[in-house]
ROKEKE-956339 format. One record per atom (N, C-alpha, C, O): x, y, z. Coordinates in steps of 0.02 Angstrom, whole numbers, padded with zeros to 5 digits, always signed. Example, Ala and Ser with C-alpha at 12.3 -4.5 7.8 and 13.67 -1.06 7.14 Angstrom:
+00660-00284+00390/+00615-00225+00390/+00660-00165+00390/+00712-00166+00423/+00642-00112+00354/+00684-00053+00357/+00645+00002+00394/+00670+00057+00402/
***
This chain:
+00845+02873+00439/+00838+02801+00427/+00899+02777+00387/+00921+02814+00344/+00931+02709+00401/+00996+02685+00355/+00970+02642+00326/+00941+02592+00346/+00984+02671+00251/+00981+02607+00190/+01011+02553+00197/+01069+02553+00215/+00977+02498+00183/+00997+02438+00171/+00998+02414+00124/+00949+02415+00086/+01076+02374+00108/+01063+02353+00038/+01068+02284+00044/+01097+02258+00091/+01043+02251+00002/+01010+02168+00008/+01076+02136-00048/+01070+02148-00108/+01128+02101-00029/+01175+02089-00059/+01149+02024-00116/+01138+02016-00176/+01150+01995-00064/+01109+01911-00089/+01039+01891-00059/+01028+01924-00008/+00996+01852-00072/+00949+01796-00014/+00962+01745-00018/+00934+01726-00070/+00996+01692+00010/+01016+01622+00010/+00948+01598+00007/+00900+01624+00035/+00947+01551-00026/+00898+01519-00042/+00898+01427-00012/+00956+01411+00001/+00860+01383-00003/+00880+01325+00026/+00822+01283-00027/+00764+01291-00009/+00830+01247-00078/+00796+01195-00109/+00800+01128-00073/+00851+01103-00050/+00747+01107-00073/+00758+01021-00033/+00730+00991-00096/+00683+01004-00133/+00789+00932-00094/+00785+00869-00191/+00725+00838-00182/+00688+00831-00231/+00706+00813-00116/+00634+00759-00092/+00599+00789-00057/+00622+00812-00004/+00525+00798-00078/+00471+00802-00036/+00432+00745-00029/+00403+00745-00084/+00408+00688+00006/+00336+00649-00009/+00312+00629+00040/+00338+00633+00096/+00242+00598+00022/+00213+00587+00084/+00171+00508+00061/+00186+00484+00006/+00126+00476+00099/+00138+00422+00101/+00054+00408+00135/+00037+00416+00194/+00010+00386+00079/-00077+00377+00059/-00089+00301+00104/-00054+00252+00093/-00147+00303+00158/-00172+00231+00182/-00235+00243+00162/-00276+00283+00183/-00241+00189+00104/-00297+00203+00091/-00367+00171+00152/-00420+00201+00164/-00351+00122+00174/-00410+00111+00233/-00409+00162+00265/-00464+00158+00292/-00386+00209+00284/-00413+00284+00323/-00433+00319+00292/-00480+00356+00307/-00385+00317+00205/-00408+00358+00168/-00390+00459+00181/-00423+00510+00175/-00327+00444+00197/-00272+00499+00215/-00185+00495+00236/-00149+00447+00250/-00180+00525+00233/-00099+00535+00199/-00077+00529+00285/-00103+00557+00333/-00018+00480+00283/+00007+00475+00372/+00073+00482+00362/+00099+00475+00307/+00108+00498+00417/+00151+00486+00448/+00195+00462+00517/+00255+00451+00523/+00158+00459+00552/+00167+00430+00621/+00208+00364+00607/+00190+00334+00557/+00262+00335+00644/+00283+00296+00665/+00321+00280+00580/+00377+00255+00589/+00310+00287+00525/+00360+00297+00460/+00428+00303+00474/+00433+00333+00528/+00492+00286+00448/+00553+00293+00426/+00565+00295+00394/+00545+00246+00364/+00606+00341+00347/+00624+00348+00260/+00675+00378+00280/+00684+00415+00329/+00730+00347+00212/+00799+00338+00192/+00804+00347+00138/+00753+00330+00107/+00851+00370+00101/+00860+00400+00046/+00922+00396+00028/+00965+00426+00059/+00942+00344-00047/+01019+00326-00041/+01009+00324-00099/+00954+00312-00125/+01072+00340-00134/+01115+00336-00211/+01086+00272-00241/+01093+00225-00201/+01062+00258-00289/+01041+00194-00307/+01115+00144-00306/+01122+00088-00282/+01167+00188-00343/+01225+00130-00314/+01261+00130-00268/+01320+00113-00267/+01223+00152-00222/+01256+00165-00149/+01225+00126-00085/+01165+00114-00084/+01255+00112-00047/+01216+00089+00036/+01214+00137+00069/+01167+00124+00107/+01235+00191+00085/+01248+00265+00118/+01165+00294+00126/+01138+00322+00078/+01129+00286+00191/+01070+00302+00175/+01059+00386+00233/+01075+00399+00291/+01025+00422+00182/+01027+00496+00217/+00935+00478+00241/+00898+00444+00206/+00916+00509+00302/+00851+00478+00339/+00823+00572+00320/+00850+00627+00328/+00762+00550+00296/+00697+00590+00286/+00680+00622+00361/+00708+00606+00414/+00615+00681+00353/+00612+00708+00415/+00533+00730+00391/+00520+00753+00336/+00494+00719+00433/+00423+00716+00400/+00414+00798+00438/+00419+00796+00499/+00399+00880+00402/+00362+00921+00440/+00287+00890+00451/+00260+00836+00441/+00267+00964+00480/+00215+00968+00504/+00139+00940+00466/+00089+00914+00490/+00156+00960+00396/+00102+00939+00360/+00113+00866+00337/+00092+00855+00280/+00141+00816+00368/+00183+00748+00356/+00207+00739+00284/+00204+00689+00248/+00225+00784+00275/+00266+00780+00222/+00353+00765+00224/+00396+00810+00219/+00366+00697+00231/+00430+00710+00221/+00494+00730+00188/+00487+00731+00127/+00551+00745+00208/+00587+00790+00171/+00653+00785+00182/+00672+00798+00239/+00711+00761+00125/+00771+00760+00136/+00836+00814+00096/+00844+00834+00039/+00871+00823+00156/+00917+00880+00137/+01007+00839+00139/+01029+00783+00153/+01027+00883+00124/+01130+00855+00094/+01114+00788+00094/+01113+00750+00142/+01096+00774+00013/+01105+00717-00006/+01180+00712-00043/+01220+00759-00047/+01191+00637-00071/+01267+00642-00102/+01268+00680-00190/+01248+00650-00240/+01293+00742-00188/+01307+00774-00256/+01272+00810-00287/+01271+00835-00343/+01222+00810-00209/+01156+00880-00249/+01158+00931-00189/+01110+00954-00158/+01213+00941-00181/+01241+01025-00149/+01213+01066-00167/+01170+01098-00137/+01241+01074-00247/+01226+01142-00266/+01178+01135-00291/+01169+01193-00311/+01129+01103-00310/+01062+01106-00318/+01029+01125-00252/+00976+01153-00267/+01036+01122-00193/+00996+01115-00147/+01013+01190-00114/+00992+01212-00061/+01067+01228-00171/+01053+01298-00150/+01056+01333-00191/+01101+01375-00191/+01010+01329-00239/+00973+01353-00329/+00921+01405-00295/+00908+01413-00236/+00901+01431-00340/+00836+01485-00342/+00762+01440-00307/+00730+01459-00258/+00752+01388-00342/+00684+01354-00364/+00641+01368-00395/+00587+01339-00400/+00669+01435-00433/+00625+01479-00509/+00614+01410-00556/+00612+01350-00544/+00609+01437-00594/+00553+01410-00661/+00643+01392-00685/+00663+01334-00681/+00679+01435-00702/+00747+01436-00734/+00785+01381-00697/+00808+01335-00730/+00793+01384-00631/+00827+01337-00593/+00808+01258-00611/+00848+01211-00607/+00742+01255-00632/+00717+01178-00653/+00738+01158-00697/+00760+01101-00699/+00738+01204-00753/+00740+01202-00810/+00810+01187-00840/+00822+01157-00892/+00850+01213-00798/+00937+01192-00814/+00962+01138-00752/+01022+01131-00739/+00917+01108-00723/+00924+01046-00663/+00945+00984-00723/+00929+00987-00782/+00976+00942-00699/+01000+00856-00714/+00982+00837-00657/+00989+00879-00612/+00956+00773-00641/+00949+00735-00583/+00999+00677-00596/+01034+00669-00647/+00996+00630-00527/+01014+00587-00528/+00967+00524-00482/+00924+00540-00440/+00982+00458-00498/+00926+00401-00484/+00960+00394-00399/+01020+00391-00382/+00897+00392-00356/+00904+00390-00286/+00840+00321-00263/+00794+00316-00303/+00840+00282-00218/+00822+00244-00207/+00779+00269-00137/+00816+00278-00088/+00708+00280-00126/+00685+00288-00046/+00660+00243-00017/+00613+00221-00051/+00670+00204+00049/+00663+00145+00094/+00619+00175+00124/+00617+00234+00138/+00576+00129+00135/+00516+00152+00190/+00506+00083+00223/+00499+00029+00195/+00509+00104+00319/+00451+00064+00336/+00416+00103+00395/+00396+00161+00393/+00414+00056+00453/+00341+00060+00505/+00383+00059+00562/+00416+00006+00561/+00398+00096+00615/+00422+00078+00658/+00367+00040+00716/+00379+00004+00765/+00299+00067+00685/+00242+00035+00753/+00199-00027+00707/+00142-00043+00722/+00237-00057+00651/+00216-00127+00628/+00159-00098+00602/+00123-00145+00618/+00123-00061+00577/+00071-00069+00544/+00063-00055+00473/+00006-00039+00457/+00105-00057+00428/+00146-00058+00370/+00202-00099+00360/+00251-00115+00392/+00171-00113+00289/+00236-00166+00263/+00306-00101+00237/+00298-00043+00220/+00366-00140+00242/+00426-00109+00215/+00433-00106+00156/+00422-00162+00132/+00449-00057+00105/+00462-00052+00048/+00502-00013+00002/+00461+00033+00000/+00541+00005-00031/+00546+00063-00068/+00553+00088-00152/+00527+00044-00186/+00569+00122-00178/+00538+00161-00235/+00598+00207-00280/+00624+00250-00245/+00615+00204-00330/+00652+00241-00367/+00629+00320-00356/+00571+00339-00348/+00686+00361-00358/+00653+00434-00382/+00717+00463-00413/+00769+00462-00381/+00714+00486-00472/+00755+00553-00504/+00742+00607-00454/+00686+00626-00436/+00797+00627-00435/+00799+00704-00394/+00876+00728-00387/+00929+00696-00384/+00858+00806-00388/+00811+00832-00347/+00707+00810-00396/+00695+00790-00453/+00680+00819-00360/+00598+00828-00377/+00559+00881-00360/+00553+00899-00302/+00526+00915-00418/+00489+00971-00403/+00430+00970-00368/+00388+00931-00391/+00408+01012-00300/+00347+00985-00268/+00335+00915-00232/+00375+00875-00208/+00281+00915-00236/+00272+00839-00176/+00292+00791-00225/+00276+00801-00284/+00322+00747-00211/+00336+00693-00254/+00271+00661-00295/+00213+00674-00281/+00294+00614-00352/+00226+00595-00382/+00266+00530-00393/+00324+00520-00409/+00206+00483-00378/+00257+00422-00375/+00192+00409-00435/+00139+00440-00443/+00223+00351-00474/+00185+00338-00525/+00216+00243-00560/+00275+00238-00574/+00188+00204-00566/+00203+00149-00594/+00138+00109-00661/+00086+00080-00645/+00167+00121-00735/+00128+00115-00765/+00094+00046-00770/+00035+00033-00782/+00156+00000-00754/+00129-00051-00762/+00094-00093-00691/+00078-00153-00687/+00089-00059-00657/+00038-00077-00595/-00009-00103-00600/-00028-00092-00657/-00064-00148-00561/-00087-00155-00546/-00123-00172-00461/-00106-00219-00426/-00168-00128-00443/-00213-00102-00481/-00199-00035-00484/-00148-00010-00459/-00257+00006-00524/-00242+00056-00566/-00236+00117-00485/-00277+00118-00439/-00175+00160-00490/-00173+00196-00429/-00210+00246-00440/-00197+00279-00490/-00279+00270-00388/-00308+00305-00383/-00300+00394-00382/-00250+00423-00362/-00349+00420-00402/-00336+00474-00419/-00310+00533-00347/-00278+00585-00354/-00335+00503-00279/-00283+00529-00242/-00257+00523-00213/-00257+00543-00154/-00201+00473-00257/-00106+00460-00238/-00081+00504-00292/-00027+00488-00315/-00119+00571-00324/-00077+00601-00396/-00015+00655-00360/+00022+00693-00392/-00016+00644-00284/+00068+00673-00253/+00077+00620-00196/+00109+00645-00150/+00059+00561-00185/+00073+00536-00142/+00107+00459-00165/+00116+00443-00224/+00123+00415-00108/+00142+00343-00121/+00095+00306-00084/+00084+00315-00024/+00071+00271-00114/+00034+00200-00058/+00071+00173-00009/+00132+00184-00012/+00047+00134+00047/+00050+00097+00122/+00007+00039+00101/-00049+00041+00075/+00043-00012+00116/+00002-00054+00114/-00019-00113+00182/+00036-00139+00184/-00038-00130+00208/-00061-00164+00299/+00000-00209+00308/+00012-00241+00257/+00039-00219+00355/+00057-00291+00382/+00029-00300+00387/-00022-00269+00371/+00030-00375+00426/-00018-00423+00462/-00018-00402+00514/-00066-00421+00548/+00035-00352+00548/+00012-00338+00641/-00020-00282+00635/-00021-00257+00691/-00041-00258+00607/-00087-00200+00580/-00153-00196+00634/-00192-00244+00632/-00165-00151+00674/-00215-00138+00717/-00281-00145+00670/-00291-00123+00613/-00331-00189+00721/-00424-00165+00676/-00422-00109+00686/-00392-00076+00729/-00475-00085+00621/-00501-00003+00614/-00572-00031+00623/-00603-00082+00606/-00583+00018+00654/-00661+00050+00673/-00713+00040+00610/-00714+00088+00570/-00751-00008+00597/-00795+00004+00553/-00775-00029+00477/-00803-00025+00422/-00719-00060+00499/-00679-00097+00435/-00684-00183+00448/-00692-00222+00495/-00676-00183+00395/-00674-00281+00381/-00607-00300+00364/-00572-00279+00318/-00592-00349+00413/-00523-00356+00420/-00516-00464+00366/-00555-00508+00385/-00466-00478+00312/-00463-00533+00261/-00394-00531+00296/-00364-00479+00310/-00371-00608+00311/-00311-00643+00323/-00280-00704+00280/-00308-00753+00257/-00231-00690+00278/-00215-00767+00254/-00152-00775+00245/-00112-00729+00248/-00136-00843+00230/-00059-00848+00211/-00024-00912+00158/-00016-00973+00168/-00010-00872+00108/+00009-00878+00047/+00065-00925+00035/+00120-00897+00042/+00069-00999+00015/+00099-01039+00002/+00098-01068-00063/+00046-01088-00088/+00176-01073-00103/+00173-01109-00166/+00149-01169-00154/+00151-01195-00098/+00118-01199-00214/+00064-01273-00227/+00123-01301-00222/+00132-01341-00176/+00169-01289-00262/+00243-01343-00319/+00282-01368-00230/+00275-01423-00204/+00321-01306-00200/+00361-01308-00166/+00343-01300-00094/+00375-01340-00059/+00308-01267-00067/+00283-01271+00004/+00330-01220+00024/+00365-01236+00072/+00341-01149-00004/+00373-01095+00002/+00323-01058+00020/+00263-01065+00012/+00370-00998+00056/+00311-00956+00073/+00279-00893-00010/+00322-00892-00054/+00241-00867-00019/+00228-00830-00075/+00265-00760-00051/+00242-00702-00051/+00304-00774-00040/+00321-00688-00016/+00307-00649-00061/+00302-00672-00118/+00297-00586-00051/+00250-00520-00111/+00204-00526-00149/+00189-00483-00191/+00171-00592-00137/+00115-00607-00178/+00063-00539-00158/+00053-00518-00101/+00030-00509-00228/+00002-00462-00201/-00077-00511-00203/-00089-00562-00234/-00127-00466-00153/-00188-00517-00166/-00235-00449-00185/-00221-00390-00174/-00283-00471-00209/-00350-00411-00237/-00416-00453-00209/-00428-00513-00215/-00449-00407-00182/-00516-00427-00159/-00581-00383-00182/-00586-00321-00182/-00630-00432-00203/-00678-00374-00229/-00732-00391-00194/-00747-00451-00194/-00772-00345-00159/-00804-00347-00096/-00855-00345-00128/-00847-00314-00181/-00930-00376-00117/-00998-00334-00155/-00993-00327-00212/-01026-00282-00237/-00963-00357-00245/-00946-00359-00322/-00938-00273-00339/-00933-00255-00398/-00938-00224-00284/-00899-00163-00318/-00844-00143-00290/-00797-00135-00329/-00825-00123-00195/-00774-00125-00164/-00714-00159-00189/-00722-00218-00205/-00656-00134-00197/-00587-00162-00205/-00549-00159-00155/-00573-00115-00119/-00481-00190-00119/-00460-00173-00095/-00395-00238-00097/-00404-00299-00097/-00337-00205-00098/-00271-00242-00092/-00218-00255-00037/-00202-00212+00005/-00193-00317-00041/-00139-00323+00017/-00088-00364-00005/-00093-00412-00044/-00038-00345+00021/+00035-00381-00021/+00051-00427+00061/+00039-00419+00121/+00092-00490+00007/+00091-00509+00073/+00188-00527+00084/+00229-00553+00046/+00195-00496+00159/+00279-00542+00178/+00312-00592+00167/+00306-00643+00133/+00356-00566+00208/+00429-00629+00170/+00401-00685+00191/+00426-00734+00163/+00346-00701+00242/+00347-00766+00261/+00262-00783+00240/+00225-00818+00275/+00238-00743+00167/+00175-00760+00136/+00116-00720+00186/+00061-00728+00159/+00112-00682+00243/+00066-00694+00274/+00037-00599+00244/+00070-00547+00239/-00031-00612+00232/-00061-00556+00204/-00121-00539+00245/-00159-00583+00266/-00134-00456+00260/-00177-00429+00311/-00203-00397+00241/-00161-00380+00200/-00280-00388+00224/-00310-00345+00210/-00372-00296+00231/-00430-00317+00226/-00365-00259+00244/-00416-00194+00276/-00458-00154+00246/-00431-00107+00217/-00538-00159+00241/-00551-00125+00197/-00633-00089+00249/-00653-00116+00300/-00665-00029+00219/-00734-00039+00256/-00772-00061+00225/-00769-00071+00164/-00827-00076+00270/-00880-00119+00260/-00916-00072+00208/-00924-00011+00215/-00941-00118+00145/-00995-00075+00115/-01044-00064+00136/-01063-00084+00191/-01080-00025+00094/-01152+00007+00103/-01188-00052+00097/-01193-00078+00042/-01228-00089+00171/-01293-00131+00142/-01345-00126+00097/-01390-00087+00110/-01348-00165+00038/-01399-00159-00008/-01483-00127+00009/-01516-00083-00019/-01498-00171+00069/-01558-00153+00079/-01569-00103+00158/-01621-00110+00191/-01531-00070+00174/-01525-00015+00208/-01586+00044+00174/-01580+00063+00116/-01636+00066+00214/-01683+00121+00189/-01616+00197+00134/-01561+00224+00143/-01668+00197+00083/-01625+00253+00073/-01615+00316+00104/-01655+00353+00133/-01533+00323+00089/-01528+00404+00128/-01555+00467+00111/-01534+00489+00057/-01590+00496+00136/-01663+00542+00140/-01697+00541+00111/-01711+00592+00079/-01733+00483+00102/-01795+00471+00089/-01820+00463+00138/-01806+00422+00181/-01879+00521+00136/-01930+00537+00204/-01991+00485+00207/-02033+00475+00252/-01982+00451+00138/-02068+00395+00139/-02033+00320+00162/-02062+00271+00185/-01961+00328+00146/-01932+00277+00162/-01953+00228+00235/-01983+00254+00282/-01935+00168+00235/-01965+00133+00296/-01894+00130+00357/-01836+00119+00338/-01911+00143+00423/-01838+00156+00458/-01801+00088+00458/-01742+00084+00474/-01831+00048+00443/-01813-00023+00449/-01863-00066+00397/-01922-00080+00395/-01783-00083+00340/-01793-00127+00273/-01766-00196+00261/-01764-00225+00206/-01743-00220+00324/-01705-00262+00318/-01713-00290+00392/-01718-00249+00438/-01717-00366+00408/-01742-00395+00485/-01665-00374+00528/-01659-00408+00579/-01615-00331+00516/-01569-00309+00542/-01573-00232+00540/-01523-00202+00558/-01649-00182+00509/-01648-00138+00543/-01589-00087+00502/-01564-00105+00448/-01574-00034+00529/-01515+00004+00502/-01441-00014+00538/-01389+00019+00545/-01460-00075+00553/-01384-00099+00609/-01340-00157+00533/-01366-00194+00492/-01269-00139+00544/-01235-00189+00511/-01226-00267+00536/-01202-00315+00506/-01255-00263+00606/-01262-00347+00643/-01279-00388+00591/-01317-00359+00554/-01267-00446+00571/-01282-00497+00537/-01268-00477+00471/-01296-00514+00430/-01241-00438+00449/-01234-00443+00365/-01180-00460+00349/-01126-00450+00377/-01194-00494+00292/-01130-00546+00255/-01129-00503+00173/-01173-00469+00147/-01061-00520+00150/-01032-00482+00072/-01006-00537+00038/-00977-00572+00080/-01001-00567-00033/-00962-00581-00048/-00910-00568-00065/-00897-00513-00090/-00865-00615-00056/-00779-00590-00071/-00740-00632-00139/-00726-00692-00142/-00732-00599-00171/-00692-00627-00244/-00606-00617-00246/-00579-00563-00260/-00577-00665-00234/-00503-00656-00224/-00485-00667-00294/-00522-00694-00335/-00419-00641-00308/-00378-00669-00369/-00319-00648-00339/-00324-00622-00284/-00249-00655-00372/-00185-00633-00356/-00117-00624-00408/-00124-00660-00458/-00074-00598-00407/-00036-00600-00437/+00028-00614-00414/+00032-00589-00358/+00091-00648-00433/+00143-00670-00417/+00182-00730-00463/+00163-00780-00495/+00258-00692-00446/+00304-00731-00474/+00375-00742-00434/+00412-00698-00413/+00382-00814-00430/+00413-00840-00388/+00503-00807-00397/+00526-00789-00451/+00537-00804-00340/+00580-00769-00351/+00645-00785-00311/+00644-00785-00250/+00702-00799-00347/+00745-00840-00306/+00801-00796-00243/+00822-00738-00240/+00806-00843-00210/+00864-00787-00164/+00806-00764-00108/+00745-00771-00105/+00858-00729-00063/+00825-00722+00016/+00759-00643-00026/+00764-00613-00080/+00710-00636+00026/+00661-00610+00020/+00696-00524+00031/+00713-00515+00089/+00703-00487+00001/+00721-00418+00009/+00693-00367+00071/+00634-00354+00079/+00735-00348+00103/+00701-00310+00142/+00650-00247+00150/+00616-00234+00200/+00651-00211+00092/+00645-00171+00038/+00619-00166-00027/+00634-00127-00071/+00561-00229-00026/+00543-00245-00093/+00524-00187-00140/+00492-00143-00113/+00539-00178-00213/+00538-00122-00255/+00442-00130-00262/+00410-00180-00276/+00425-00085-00251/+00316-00090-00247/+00314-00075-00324/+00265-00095-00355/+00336-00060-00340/+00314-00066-00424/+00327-00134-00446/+00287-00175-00468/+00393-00141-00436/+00415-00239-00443/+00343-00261-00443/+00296-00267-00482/+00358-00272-00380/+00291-00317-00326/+00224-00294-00371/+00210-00336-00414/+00184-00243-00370/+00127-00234-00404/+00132-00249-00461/+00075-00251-00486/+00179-00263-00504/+00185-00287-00574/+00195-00368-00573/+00232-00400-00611/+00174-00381-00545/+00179-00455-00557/+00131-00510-00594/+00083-00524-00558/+00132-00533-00635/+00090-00578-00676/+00036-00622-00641/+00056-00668-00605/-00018-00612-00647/-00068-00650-00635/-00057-00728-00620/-00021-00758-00659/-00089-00766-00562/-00067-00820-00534/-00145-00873-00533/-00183-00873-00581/-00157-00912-00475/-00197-00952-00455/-00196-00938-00393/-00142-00921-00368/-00260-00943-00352/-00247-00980-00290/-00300-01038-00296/-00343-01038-00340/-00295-01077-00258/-00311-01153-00261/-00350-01153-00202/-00332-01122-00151/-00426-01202-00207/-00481-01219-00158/-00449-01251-00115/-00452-01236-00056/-00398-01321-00149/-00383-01375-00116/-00332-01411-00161/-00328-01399-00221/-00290-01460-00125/-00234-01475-00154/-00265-01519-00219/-00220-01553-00245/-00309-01523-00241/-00329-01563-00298/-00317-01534-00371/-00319-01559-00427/-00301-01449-00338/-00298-01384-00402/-00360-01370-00412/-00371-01347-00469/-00417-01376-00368/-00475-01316-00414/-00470-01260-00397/-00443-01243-00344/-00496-01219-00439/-00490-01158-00412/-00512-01130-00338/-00545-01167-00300/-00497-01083-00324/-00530-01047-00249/-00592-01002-00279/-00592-00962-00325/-00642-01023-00238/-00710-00991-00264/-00718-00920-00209/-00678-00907-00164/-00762-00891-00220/-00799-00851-00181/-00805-00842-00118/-00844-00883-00093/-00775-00792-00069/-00779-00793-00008/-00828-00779+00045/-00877-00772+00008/-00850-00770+00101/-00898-00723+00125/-00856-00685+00186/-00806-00707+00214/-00887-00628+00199/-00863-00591+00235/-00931-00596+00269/-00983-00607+00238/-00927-00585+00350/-00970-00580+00419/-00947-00512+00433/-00889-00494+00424/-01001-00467+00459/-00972-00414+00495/-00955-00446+00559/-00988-00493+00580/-00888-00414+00602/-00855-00408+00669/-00808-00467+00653/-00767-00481+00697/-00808-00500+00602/-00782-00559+00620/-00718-00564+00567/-00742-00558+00510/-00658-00571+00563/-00588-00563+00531/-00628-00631+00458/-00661-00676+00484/-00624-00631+00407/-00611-00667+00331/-00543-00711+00351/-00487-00685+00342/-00550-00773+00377/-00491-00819+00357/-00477-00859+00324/-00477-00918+00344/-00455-00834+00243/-00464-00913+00191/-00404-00951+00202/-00348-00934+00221/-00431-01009+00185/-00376-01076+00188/-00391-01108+00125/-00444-01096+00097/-00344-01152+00100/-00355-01191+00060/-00392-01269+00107/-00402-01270+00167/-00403-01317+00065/-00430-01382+00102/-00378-01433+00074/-00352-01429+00018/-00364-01490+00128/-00339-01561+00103/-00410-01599+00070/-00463-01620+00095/-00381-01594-00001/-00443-01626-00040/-00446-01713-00013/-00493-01751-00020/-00390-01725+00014/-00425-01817+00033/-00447-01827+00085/-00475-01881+00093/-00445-01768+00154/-00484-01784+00210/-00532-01709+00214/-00574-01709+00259/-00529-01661+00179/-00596-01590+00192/-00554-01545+00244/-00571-01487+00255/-00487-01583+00280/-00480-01523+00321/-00442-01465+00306/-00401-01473+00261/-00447-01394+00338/-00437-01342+00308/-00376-01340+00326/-00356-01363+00379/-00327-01300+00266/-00237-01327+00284/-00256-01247+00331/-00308-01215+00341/-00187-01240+00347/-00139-01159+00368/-00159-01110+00339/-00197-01067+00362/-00123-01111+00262/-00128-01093+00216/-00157-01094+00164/-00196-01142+00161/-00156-01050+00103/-00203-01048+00031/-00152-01043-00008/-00111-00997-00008/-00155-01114-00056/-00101-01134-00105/-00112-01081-00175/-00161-01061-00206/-00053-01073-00180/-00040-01028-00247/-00001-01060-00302/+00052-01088-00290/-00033-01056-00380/-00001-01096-00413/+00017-01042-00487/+00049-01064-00535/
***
């Protein structure tokens, strides 16, 4: 038998791993995604490559060579410097808004995206992932309740671009949608659990507690909107920073051009949530829902 002697093992570190949380499915996607990855003071964008487990992943970025052919020991981290990189994301099949996100890298493991001053509070499993949030061309999901609308300043008759909106379904369901450069916001969420639905396994239970039976036909939720946004000068970014955007100061939206507030919504099952504001001197419902 001839000995072999093992000179070196080249080793290959990659600076970015991440992947990318919808929460209306409520799992981590990648299909139809694009990610770019550029020097924060750079335009030079190096494009991500999602494997198998959709995790995407970028290699020869600018000036992390020799990091990207380190050990990846405990030691190799430990004597690492990063540098600030900027990642672009969007949708090539429209069902995601465009966005992207600071990262120091190289980064150990799946990325952890994190923004303290967010709102709302990011759930416990995005603790290695980034949020997605709906366009408006966003396909219906199966079994979900689909809220529309489109977001116009009271003052100026601008569109609200990145206004983020929050909806609280059943007074417990949450669910968020940011809206485009041209104000228009898709939110997707599922239908809750009907109140008076027989309980689940209870054997004394009655099969039918409600004149709709165990069917969601005819049930209605209330919907509680609020929003946040701050008006922002210059063309709408292609790329809005999602921490930016989720940090934005608490706003109004308006019933009707008179300034009262916007009250309470209802949601119909099968049927899309379309709020509008009203022309308070004739009742009719505008386009849009004024933001002040």
């Amino acid at each position: 038998m001839t000995n072999v002697t093992i000179l070196e093992s080249p080793t290959r570190t990659t600076p970015l791993g991440v992947r990318f949380w919808d929460a209306v499915q409520q799992k981590f996607v990648a299909d139809g995604l694009v990610v770019n990855v550029r020097l924060a003071a750079s335009q030079r964008r190096i494009p991500a490559v999602a494997n198998k487990e959709g995790v995407f992943y970028a290699r020869d970025l600018p000036f992390l060579a020799a990091a990207e052919r380190g050990a990846g020991d405990d030691a190799y981290w430990a004597a690492l410097s990063s540098l600030g990189f900027i990642v672009e994301v969007s949708d090539a099949n429209g069902q995601f808004l465009s966005f992207s996100f600071p990262a120091q890298l190289p980064a150990r493991g799946v990325f952890v995206w994190s923004c303290a001053s967010a709102s709302p509070v990011v759930p416990s499993s995005l603790s290695a992932g980034v949020p997605l949030f709906s366009a408006p061309s966003r396909s219906e999901v199966a079994m979900c309740g689909t809220l529309r609308a489109q977001l116009q300043e009271a003052s100026t008759g601008l569109p609200a671009a990145g206004a983020v909106l929050h909806a609280t379904i059943a007074g417990t369901e949450q669910a968020t949608g940011i809206a485009d450069a041209l104000g228009r916001v898709a939110m997707l969420f599922p239908y809750p659990e009907p109140q008076d639905f027989p309980p689940i396994g209870d054997p004394s239970a009655s099969p039918v507690a409600s004149p709709t039976g165990s069917s969601l036909t005819g049930h209605t939720w209330p919907v509680t909107l609020t929003v946040q946004y701050a008006p922002t000068t210059g063309p709408y970014p292609p790329y809005p920073d999602l921490c930016t955007t989720l940090s934005q100061p608490s706003a109004q939206l308006l019933a009707d051009t008179s300034g009262a507030q916007l009250g309470p919504q209802t949601l119909y099952v099968g049927t899309d949530l379309i709020v509008r504001s009203v022309d308070a001197a004739t009742g009719t419902p505008l386009s849009v829902v004024l933001v002040t």
